[in-house]
C-alpha positions in Angstrom: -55.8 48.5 210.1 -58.8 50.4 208.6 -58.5 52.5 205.6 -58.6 56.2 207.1 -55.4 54.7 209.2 -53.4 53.9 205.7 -54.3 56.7 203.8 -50.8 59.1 203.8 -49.5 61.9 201.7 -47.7 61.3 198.4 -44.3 62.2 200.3 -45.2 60.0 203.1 -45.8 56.6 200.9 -43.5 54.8 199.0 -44.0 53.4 196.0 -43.8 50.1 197.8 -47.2 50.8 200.4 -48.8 52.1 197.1 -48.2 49.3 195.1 -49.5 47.4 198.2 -52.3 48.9 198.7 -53.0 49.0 194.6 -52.6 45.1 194.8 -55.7 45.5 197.8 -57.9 47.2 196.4 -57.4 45.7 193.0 -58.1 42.0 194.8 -61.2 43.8 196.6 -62.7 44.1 193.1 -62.4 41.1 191.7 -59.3 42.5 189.4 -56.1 40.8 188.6 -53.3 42.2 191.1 -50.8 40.0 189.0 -49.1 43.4 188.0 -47.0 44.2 184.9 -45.4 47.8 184.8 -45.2 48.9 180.9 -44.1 52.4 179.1 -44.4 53.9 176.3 -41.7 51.7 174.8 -43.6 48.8 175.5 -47.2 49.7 174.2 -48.2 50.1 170.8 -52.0 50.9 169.5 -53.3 50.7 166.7 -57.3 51.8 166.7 -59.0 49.7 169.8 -56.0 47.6 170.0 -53.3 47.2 172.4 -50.0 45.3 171.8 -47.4 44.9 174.4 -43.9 43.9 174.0 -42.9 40.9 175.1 -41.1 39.6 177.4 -41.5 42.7 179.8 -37.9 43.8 180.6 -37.3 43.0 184.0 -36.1 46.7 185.2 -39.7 47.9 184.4 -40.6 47.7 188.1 -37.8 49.4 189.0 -38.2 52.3 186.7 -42.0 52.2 187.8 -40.6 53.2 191.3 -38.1 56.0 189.6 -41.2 57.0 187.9 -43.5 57.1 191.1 -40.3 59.4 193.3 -40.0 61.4 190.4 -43.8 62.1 190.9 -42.8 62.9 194.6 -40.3 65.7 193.4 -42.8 67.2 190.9 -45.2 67.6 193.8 -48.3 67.6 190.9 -49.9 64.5 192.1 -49.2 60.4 191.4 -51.4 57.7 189.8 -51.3 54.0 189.7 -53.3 53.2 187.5 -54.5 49.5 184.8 -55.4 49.6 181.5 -55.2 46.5 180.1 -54.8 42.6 180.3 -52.0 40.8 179.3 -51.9 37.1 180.0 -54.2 37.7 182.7 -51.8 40.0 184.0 -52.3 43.6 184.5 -50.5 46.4 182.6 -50.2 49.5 184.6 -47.9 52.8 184.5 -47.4 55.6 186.9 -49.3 58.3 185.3 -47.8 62.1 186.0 -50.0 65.5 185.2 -48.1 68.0 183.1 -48.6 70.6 185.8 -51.2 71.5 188.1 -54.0 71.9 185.5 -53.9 68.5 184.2 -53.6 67.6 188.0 -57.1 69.0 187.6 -58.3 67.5 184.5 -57.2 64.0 185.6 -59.6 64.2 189.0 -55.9 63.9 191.2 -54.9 65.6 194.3 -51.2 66.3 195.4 -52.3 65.2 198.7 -52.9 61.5 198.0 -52.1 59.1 195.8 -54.9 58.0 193.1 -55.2 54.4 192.1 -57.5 53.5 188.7 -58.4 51.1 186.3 -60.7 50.8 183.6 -63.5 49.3 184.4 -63.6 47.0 181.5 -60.2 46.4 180.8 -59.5 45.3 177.0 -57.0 42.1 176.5 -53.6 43.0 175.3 -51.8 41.3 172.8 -48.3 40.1 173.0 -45.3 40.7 170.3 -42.3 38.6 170.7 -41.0 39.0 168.0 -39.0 42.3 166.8 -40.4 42.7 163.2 -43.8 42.3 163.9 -43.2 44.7 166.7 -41.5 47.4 164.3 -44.3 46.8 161.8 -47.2 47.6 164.9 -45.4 50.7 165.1 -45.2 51.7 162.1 -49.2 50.9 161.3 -49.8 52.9 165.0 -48.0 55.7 163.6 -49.9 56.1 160.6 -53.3 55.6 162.1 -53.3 59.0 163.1 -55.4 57.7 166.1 -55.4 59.3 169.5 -54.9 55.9 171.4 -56.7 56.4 174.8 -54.0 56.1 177.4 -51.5 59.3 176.3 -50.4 59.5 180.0 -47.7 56.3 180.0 -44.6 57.3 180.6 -41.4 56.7 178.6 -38.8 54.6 180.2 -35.9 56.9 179.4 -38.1 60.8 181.3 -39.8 58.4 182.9 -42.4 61.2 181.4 -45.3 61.1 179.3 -44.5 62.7 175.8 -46.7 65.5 175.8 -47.7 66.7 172.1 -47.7 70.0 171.2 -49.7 70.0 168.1 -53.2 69.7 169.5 -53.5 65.8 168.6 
């Protein structure tokens, strides 16, 4: 099967192919296709750091898919995409424009699906424990720091919270 032969609309492929063919491409390039599906709940930054929260829940592929058929409804585009290592493992999120001028910004088309990761992806670190985690939070929030992935969802909209003060 060559590539033009897989290629589908967003309606036509389910979150299953596109993880798939994420996993493909990722392998292609020499990238971990060990996947771990995060939100907002599970990420913390603080400045060029990245903690997760460990042990993923195990329902975070499944929302992943809610996530990526919600995209479907919307009709404003859908995009896999990696943004960091964790345990070699990487952390992605179904990222979902705003509306069709973010589906702009963000180089996406409603037609297909977009895959990404950054090129040099930073190593995450894991919090297992619940005070630490709380405390990572609470140092993230008063950083005052843009942190450079404001497009993760949140496991309850399965929506990016978009900020309406300009920061």
């Amino acid at each position: 099967m060559t590539d033009h032969e897989i290629i589908k609309s967003v309606a036509e492929t389910s979150f299953e192919e596109a993880q798939s063919f994420f996993k493909k491409s990722l392998s292609k390039n020499g990238v971990s296709s060990d996947l771990l599906w995060v939100f907002r709940e599970d990420v913390t930054f603080l400045y060029d750091r990245i903690f997760i929260r460990t042990p993923a829940p195990d329902e975070n592929e499944i929302r992943a898919k809610a996530c990526y058929e919600l995209g479907q409804k919307r009709d404003f585009g859908v995009n896999l995409h990696g943004f960091c290592l964790l345990d070699s493992r990487l952390c992605c999120y179904i990222a979902l424009p705003e509306d069709d001028l973010e589906l702009q910004y963000m180089l996406m088309s409603k037609v297909a699906v977009k895959y990404s990761w950054r090129t040099e992806l930073p190593e995450a670190q894991p919090i297992s424990n619940g005070l630490m985690w709380r405390i990572r939070e609470w140092q993230s929030s008063r950083a005052r720091f843009s942190h450079f992935d404001n497009h993760i969802p949140s496991k309850y909209s399965l929506l990016p919270e978009y900020r309406t003060d300009g920061g």
